[in-house]
N, C-alpha and C positions, 0 to 999 in steps of 0.2 A: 433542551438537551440536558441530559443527566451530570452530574459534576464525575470525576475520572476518579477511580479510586487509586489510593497511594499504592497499591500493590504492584496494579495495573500500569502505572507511570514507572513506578520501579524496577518492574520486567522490563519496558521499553527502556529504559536509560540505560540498563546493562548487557542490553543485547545489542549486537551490530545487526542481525538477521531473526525477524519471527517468519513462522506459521501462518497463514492466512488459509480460512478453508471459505469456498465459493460453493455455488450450488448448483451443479450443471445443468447449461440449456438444454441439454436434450435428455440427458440421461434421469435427473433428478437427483442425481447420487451428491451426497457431500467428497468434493475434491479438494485434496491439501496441497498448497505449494509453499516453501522457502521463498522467503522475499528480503529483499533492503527496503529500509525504511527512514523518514524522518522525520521526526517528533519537534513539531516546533509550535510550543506553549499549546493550546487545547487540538491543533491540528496533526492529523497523523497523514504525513504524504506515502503515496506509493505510485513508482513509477514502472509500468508494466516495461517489463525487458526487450517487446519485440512491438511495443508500440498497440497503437487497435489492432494489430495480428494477434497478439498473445492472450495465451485461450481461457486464463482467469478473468481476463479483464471483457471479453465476448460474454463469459457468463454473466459477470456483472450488470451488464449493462438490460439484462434479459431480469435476476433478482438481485437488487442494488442495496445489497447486506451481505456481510462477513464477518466472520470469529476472528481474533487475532490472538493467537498463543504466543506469551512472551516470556519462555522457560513454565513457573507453574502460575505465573499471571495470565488470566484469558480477561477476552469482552468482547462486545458486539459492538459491531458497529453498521452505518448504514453508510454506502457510499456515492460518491458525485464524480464524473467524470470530468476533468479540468480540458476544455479541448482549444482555450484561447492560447494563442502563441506564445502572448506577454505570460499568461499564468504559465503555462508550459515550462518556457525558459526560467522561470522564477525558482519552480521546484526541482528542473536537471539544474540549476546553480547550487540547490541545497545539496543536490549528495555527491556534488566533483566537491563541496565542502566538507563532507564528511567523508567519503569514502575514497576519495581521492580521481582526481579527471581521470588520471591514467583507465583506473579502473571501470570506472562507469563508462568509457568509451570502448573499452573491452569487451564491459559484459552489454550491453544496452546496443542497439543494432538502427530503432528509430524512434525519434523524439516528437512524435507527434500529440500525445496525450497523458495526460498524469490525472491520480485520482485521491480524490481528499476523502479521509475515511474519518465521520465524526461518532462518538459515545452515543449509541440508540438510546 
């Protein structure tokens, strides 16, 4: 794994939300969406909003690599889909941490899978 450049860490700490672009299963085309994220030490989580429904995370799972824009910090990275309960729960405890429960139960609909996005 490549070491994270300070730029690219420095985006992610002053962003509450990046850019994540995917690569669609069927079309081919690069697709961008807005995400919540959290950064904790080399590990970048992301928790799809609508669970294995939600349509970034279908692509992924088809090409298991994404860009992550973080204002004018970008990287690549390659991802894993977290589908154990324990890991699950681990990373919706990380953003009712940061983002606050209210919200994350607001925006987030089902909690069955989280994806660890590491430095290609």
């Amino acid at each position: 794994m490549a070491p994270w450049s300070g730029a690219l860490k420095d985006g992610l700490a002053k962003h509450r939300e990046i850019t994540i672009s995917v690569t669609g299963r069927k079309s081919g085309r690069t697709i961008s969406v807005p995400v919540w994220f959290v950064l904790d030490g080399e590990n970048l989580y992301l928790l799809p909003v609508q669970g294995t429904d939600t349509q970034w995370y279908k692509n992924v799972l088809k090409r298991p690599s994404i860009r992550v824009d973080a204002g004018s910090a970008k990287g690549e990275f390659k991802v894993v889909p977290l589908t154990d309960g324990k890991q699950v729960s681990s990373v919706v405890e990380k953003f009712r941490d940061k983002y606050g429960a209210k919200d994350v139960e607001k925006y987030y609909s089902k909690f069955d899978v989280a994806v660890l996005a590491t430095i290609e």
